[in-house]
C-alpha positions in Angstrom: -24.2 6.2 -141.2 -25.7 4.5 -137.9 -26.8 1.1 -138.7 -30.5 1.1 -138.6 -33.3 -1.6 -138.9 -34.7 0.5 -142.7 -31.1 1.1 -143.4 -29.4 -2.4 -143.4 -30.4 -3.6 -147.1 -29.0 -0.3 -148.0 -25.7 -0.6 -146.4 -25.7 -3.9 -147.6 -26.0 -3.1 -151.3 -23.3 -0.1 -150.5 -20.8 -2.8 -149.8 -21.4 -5.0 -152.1 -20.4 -2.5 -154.3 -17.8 -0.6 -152.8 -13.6 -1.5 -153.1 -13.8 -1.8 -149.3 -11.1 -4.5 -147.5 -13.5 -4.6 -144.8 -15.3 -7.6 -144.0 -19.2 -7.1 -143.7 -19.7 -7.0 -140.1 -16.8 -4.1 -139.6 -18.3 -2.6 -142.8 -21.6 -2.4 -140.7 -20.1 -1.2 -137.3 -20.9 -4.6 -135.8 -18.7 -6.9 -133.9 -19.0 -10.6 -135.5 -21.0 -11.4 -132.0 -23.4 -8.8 -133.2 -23.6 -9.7 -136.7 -23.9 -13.7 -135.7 -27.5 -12.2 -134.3 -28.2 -9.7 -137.1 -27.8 -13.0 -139.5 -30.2 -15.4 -137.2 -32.5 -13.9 -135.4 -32.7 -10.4 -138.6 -33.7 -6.9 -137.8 -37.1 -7.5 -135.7 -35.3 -6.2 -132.6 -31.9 -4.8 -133.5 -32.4 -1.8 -132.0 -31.9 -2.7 -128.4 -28.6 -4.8 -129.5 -26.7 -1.8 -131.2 
């Protein structure tokens, strides 16, 4: 699933649940540069950063 700004919460919950090794940020298809951002500035212009 492509990591959208109405899908995050979702993907979110889905790991949270899961059994996944993953760390969240590789769970979302972000690098931990990219998730740094997603976590301080949120979702209001993630678009143009993915």
């Amino acid at each position: 699933m492509k990591l959208t700004k109405e899908n995050i919460d979702q993907l979110v919950d889905e790991w949270h649940k899961s059994d996944s090794n993953l760390k969240l940020h590789q769970y979302l298809g972000l690098t931990w540069e990219q998730y740094k951002i997603l976590v301080m500035e949120g979702t209001k212009d993630i678009k143009w950063r993915l």
